[in-house]
N, C-alpha and C positions, 0 to 999 in steps of 0.2 A: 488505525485500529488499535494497535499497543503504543503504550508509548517508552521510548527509551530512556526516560530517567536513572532505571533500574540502572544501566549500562554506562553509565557518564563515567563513575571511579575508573573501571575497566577499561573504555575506551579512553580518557585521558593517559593514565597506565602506558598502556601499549603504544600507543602516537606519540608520547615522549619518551619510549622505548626506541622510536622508529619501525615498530614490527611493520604497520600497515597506514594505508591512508585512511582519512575517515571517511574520503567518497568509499571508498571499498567495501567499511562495514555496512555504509547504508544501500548499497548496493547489493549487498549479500545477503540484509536484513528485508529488502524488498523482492527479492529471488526467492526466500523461501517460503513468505507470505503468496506467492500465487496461487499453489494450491487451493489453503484457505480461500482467497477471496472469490476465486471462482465458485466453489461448491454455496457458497454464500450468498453473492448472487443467484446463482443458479438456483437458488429455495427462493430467493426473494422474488424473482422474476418469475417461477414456475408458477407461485399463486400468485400474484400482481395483475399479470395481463389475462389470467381469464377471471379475475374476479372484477377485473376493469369491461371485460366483453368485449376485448377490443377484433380485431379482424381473426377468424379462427384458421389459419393459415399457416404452415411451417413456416414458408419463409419469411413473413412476418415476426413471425415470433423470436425466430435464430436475428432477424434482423433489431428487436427489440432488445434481446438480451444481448449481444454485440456492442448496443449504443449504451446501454446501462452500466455493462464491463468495463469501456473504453475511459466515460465517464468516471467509475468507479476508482480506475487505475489513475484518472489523472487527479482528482482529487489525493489521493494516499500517496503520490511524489509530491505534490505539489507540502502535504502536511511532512513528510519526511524530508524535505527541504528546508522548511521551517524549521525543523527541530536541529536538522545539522546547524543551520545557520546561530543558532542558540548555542547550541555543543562548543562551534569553535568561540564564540564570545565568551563562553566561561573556562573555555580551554586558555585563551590568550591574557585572561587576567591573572 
């Protein structure tokens, strides 16, 4: 969703400080994006599947929005991996 560019000086900074690791910040960067990403989906999946027609059914639905979340969440580690993995390449040079 954001990306951490912004944060490189600062994290570089602090991890040759030794304050913290830099799993930790992405980890503490992906904890307080849940909020967000839920409420987000949750708008996108609210008009999604009845503008899709899909089965008019709670459980359905809870079941939809579940798969789209889970989804959701593994993309955004999967992109906040990428970017550590970046982080420390520019860290170690």
């Amino acid at each position: 969703m954001w990306s951490v560019a912004d944060d490189a000086g600062v994290v570089r900074r602090e991890r040759i400080a030794g304050i913290y690791r830099l799993s930790a910040y992405f980890l503490s960067v992906l904890t307080t994006e849940i909020p967000v990403v839920i409420v987000i989906v949750t708008m996108y999946v609210t008009v999604s599947y009845w503008m899709a027609k899909l089965i008019p059914s709670a459980l359905n639905f809870v079941a939809h929005w579940a798969t789209i979340l889970a989804f959701f969440f593994a993309c955004q580690v999967y992109s906040r991996e990428c970017e550590r993995r970046q982080q420390l390449d520019l860290i170690s040079k």
